[in-house]
GUFI-844941 format. One record per residue (C-alpha): z negated, x negated, y; residue number from 0. Coordinates in steps of 0.2 Angstrom, whole numbers, m for minus. Last residue first. Example, Ala and Ser with C-alpha at 12.3 -4.5 7.8 and 13.67 -1.06 7.14 Angstrom:
<nodes>
NODE  m36  m68  m5  1
NODE  m39  m62  m22  0
</nodes>
This chain:
<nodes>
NODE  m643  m779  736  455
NODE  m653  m783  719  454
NODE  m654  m804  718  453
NODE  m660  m802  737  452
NODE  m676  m794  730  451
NODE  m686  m807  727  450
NODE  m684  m816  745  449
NODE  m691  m833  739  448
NODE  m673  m836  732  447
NODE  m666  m839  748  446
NODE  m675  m854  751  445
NODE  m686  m855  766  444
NODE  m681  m866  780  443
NODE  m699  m871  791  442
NODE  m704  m882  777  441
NODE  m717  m878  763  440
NODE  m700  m873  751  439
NODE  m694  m893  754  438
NODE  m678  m894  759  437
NODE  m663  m893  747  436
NODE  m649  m906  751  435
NODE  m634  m894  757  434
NODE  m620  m888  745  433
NODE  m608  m896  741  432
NODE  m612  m893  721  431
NODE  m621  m907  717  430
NODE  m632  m908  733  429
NODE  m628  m913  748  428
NODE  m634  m927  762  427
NODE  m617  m926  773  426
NODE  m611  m944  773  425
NODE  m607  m958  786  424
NODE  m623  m969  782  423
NODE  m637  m969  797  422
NODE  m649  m980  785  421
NODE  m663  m969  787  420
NODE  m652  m951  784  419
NODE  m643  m960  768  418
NODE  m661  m965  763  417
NODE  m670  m980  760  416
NODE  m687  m975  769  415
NODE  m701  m973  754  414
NODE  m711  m988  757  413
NODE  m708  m996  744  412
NODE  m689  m991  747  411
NODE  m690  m1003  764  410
NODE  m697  m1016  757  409
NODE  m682  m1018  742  408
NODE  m671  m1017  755  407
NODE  m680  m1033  767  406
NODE  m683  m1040  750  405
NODE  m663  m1040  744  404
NODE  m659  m1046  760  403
NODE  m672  m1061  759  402
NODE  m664  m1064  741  401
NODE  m647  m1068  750  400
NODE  m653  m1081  761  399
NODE  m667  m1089  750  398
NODE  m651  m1090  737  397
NODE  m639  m1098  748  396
NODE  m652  m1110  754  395
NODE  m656  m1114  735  394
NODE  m638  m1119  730  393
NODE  m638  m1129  745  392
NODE  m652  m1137  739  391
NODE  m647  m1139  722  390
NODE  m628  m1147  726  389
NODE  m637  m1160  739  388
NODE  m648  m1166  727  387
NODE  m633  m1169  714  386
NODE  m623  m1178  727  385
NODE  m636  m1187  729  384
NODE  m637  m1192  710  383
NODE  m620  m1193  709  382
NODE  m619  m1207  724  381
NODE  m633  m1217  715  380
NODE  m624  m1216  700  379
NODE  m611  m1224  709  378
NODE  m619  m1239  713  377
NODE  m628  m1242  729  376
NODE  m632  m1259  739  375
NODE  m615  m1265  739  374
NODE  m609  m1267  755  373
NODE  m600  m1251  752  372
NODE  m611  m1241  740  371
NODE  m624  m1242  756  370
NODE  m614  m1231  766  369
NODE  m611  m1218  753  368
NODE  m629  m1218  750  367
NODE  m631  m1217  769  366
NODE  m618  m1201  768  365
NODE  m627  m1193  755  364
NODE  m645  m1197  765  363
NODE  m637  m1186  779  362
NODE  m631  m1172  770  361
NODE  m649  m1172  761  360
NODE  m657  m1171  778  359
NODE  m646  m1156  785  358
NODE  m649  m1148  766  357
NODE  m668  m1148  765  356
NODE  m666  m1143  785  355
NODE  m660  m1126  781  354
NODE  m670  m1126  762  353
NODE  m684  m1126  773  352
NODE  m680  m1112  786  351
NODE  m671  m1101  772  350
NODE  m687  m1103  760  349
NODE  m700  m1099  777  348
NODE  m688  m1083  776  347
NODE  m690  m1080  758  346
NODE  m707  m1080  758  345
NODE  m709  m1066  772  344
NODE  m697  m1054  762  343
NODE  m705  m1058  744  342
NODE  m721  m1056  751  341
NODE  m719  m1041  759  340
NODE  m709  m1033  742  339
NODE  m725  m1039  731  338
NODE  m736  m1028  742  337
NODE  m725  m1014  745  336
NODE  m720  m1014  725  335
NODE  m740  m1015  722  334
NODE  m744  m1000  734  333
NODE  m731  m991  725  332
NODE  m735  m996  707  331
NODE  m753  m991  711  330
NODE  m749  m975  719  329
NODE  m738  m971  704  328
NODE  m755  m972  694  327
NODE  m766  m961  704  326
NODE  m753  m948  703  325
NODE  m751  m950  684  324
NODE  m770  m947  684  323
NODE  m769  m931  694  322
NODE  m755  m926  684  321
NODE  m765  m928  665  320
NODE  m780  m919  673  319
NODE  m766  m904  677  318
NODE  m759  m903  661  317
NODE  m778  m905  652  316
NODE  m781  m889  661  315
NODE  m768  m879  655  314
NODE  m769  m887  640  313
NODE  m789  m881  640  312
NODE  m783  m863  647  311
NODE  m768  m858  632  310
NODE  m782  m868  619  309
NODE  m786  m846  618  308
NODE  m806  m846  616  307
NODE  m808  m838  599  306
NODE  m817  m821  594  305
NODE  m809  m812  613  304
NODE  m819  m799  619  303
NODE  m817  m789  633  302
NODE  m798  m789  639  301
NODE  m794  m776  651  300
NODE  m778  m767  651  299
NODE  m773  m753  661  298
NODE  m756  m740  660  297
NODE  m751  m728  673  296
NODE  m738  m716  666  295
NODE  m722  m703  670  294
NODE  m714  m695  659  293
NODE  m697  m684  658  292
NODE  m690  m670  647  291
NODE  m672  m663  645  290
NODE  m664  m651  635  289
NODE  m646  m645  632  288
NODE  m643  m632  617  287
NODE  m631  m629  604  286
NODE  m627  m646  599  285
NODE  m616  m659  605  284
NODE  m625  m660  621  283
NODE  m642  m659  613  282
NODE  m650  m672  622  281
NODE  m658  m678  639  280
NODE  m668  m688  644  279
NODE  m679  m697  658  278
NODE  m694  m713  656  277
NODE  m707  m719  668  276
NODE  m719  m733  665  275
NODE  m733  m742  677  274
NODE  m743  m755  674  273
NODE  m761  m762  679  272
NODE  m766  m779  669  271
NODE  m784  m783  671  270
NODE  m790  m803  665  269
NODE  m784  m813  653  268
NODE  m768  m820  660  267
NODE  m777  m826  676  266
NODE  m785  m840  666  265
NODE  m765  m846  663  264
NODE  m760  m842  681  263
NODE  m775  m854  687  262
NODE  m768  m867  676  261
NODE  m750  m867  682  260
NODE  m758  m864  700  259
NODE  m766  m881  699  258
NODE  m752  m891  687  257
NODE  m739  m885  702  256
NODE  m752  m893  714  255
NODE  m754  m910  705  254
NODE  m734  m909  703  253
NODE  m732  m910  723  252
NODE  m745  m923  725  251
NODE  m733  m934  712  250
NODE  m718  m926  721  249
NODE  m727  m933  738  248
NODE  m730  m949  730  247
NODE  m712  m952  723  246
NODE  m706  m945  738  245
NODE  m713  m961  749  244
NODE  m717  m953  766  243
NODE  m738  m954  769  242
NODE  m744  m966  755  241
NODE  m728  m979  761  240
NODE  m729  m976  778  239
NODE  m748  m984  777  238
NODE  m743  m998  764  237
NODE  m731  m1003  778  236
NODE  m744  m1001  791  235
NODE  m755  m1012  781  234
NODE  m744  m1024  776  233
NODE  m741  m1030  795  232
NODE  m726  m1028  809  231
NODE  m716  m1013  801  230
NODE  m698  m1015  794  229
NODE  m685  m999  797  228
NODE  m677  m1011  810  227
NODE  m677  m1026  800  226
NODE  m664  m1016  789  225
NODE  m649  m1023  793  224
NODE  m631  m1020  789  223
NODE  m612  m1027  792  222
NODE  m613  m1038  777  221
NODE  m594  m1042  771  220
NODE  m588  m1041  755  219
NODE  m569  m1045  749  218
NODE  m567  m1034  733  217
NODE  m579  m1028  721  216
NODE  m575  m1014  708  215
NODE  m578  m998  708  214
NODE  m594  m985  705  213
NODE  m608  m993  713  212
NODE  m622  m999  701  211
NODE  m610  m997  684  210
NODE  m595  m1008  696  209
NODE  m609  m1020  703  208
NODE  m618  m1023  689  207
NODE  m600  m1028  681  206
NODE  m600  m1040  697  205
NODE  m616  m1047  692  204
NODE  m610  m1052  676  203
NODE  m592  m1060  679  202
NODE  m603  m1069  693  201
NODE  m616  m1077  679  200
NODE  m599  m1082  670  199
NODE  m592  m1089  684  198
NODE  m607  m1100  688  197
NODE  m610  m1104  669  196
NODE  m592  m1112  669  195
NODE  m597  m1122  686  194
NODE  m611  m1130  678  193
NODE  m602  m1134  666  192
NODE  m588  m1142  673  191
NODE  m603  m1152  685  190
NODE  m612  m1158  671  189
NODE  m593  m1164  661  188
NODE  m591  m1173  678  187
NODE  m608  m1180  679  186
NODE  m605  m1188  661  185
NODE  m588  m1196  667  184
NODE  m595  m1203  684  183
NODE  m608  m1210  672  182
NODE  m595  m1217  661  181
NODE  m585  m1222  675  180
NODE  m599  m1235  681  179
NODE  m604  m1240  669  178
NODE  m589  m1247  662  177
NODE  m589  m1256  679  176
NODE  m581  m1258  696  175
NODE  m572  m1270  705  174
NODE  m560  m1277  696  173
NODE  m543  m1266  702  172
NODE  m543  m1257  687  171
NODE  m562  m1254  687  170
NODE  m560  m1249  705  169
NODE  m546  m1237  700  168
NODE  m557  m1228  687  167
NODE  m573  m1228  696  166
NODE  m563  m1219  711  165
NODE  m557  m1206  699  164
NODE  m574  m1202  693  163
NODE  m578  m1199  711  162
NODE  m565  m1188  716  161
NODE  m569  m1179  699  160
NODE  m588  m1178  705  159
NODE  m581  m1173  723  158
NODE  m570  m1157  715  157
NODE  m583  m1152  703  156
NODE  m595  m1152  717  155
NODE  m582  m1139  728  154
NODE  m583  m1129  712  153
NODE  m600  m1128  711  152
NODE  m600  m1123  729  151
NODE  m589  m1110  730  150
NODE  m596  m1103  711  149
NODE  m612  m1103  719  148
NODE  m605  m1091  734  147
NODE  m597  m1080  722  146
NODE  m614  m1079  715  145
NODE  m622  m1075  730  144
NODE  m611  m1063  736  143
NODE  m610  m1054  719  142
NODE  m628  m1053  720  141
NODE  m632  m1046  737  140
NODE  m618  m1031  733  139
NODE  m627  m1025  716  138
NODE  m645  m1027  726  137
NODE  m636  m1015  739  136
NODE  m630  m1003  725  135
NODE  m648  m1003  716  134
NODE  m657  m1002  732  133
NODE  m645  m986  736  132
NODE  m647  m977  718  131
NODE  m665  m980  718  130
NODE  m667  m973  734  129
NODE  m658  m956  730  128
NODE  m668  m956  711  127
NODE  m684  m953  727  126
NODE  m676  m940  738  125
NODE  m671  m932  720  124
NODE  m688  m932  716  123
NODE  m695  m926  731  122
NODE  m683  m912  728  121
NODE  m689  m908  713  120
NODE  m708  m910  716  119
NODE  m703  m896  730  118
NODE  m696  m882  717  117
NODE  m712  m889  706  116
NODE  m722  m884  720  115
NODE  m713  m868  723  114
NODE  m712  m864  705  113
NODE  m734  m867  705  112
NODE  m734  m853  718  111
NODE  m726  m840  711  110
NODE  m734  m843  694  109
NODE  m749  m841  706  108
NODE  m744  m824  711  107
NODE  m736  m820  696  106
NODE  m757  m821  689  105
NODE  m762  m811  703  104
NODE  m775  m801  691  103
NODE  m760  m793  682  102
NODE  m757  m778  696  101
NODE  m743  m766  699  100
NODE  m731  m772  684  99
NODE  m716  m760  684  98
NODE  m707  m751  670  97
NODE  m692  m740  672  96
NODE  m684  m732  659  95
NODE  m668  m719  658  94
NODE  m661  m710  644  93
NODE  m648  m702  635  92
NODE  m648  m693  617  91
NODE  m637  m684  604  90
NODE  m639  m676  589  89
NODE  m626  m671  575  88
NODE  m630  m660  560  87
NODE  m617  m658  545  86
NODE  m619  m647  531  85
NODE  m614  m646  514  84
NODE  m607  m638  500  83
NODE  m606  m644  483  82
NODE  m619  m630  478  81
NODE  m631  m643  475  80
NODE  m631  m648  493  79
NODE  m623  m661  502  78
NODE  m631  m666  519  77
NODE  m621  m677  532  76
NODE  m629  m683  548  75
NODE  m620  m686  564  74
NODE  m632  m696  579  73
NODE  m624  m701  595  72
NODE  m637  m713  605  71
NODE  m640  m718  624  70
NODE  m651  m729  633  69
NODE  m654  m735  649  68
NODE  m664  m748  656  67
NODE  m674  m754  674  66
NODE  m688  m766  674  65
NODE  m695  m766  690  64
NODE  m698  m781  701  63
NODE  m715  m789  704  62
NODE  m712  m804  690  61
NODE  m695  m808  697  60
NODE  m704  m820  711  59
NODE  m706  m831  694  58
NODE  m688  m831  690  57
NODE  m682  m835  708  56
NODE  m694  m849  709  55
NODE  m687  m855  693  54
NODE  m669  m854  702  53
NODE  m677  m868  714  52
NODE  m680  m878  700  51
NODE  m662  m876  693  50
NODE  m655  m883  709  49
NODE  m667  m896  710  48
NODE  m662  m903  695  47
NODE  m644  m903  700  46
NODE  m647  m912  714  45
NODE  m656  m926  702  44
NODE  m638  m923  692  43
NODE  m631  m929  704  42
NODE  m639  m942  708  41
NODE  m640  m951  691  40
NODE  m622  m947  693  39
NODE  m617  m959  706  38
NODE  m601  m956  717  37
NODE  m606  m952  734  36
NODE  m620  m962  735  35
NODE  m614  m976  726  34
NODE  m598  m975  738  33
NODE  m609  m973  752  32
NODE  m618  m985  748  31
NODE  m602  m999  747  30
NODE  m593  m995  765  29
NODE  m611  m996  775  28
NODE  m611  m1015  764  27
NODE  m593  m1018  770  26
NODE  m579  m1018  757  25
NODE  m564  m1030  764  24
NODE  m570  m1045  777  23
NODE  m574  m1062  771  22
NODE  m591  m1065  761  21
NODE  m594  m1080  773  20
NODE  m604  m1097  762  19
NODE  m594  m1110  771  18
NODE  m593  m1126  762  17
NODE  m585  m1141  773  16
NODE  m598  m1150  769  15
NODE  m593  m1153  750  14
NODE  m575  m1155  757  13
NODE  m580  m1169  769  12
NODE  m592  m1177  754  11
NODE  m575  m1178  744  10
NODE  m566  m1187  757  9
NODE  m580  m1200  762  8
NODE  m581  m1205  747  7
NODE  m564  m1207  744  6
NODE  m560  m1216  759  5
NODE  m577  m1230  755  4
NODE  m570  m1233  740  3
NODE  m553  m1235  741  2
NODE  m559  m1247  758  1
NODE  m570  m1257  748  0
</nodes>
């Protein structure tokens, strides 16, 4: 009785003594702003912006001159039937100029539509931003769950093998069965397998860990919250969410970009006022310099057209098709705020339960233990709480870690997981150092909206 009742008692004291702490090494702040810093997908978002904000540059060239030169150097051989022959040279230089005065303010919607897509861009890039940084966080919850369900899979193994040697020596020393080690044996070979799929699921997460962030995990500590950035109902969060979340105000964006794309597109076929200048000169290697000049107003009107040009109708369609697609992430959104709330408030009732699931199930292990001693319990029934005791532990560390994971996964549905948000240590940037573009409807107006800067 007393071989049995010390190692019992031992195993369930290391069991207990479980402590699911990530230690101290990489802190969460520590891991997004690595993934930040580091994550291609978000660079090449700020590099996207980059090339939108040069489309507004494009467009605002559409009221600047065209300026060329020209030149040629002409020498002609003519042979006669004599077998003489004469050779003529001829020479020209010029200078064009050619300037759009008025295309039925077409350029000035092509103007406007680059600016929108200028600011889709970086609504976009705000949005990939999020992404990247609840991917990294959800990367860094994993691995500490896992690594704290390998720690207690393999603090099981240890009390089943304790237990299986127990069985052993009691059926040495007449007391125990057959059965007895036979079923300590069978929950042995559960528990090494159990353990097994534990380390293979944390080989997994952290390899989601390293594409997620950019290097490997070491010792992780959480030193973040996000309960802050939470509101107190679903209705102010799906509030914040139609208000600040870039994908919706890139989808609103996008809707005004399709707007002016289609009213340049009806713009195209109206009046179109020009002007054209040219100078020469020639005759330098000849006999006799001359020069001329021109100078001309030039206007178009379309009349009559036999077939509607499809140019408007896709034009159209373009901007039907973004209204709907706007419509649609609002739907996702609303259902990611939705689905994120009750993931975050569940999980916390899950903590609560699975707190005092694991107090009792401590207890009731200890009173089997108790009742194996006078007889009353066999060692299956030991095993089997043990078992219990092993899954709700297991779910306590998984409510406590998946409530993380909601709280982040809340705050992006609502559009708010940002380097700026979360106060990270980094300078918001764009792939080439410089700063984070800004919208071209806020107060800093991009450079490129002065046309003729690209001149001086």
């Amino acid at each position: 009785m007393c071989l049995r009742n010390w190692t019992a008692r031992a195993a369930l004291a290391a069991a207990i003594a479980i402590v699911p702490v990530a230690g101290y090494g990489q802190s969460l702040t520590q891991v997004l702003v690595h993934a930040y810093e580091n994550s291609p997908t978000l660079a090449s978002a700020f590099l996207s912006v980059r090339a939108a904000g040069q489309g507004i540059r494009s467009a605002e060239g559409a009221y600047l001159p065209s300026v060329g030169a020209s030149a040629s150097v002409n020498a002609t051989y003519s042979p006669n039937m004599q077998g003489d022959y004469t050779i003529s040279t001829s020479d020209q230089f010029g200078l064009s100029y050619n300037q759009t005065l008025f295309d039925n303010f077409a350029s000035d919607a092509a103007i406007r539509a680059a600016r929108e897509n200028y600011d889709a861009s970086v609504h976009t890039a705000a949005n990939t931003e999020q992404n990247v940084l609840l991917q990294a966080a959800t990367a860094f919850y994993n691995v500490i769950l896992n690594r704290r369900i390998v720690d207690i899979r393999r603090e099981n193994l240890g009390f089943v093998q304790t237990q299986l040697e127990a069985a052993r020596d009691r059926l040495e020393l007449g007391e125990g069965t057959r059965l007895d080690v036979a079923q300590a044996e069978s929950s042995q070979a559960q528990a090494q397998a159990s353990y097994q799929a534990a380390v293979n699921n944390l080989t997994t997460s952290e390899a989601q860990f390293i594409s997620a962030v950019g290097m490997p995990p070491a010792s992780l500590s959480d030193n973040m919250s996000v309960a802050r950035l939470i509101p107190n109902s679903v209705d102010a969060a799906l509030a914040l969410a139609e208000q600040t979340h870039p994908a919706l105000l890139a989808s609103a964006a996008q809707i005004r970009a399709a707007t002016f794309q289609a009213e340049e597109t009806v713009a195209s076929f109206g009046p179109n006022v020009s002007l054209s200048a040219s100078a020469g000169m020639g005759g330098f290697t000849g006999d006799r310099v001359a020069g001329q000049a021109q100078i001309g107003l030039s206007l178009s009107i379309p009349i009559y057209t036999p077939t509607r040009d499809p140019a408007v109708e896709q034009a159209n369609i373009a901007r039907m098709q973004s209204e709907v697609q706007a419509f649609a992430n609002r739907d996702q959104v609303y259902e990611a705020v939705r689905q994120a709330w009750a993931g975050y408030n569940s999980a916390y009732s899950q903590i609560q339960s699975a707190t005092a699931a694991v107090a009792a199930t401590r207890l009731a292990l200890e009173a089997v233990i108790d009742q194996s001693e006078v007889g009353q319990a066999t060692t299956l029934d030991i095993l089997d709480a043990r078992a219990t005791l092993l899954t709700v532990e297991e779910q306590l560390a998984s409510a406590q870690v998946q409530r993380s994971i909601a709280a982040f996964s809340l705050v992006a549905a609502m559009g708010q997981l940002s380097a700026t948000e979360l106060a990270l240590p980094v300078i918001p940037r764009a792939a080439d150092g410089t700063y984070l573009p800004q919208p071209a409807s806020a107060t800093t107006i991009p450079a490129s909206q002065d046309a003729w800067a690209g001149l001086r």
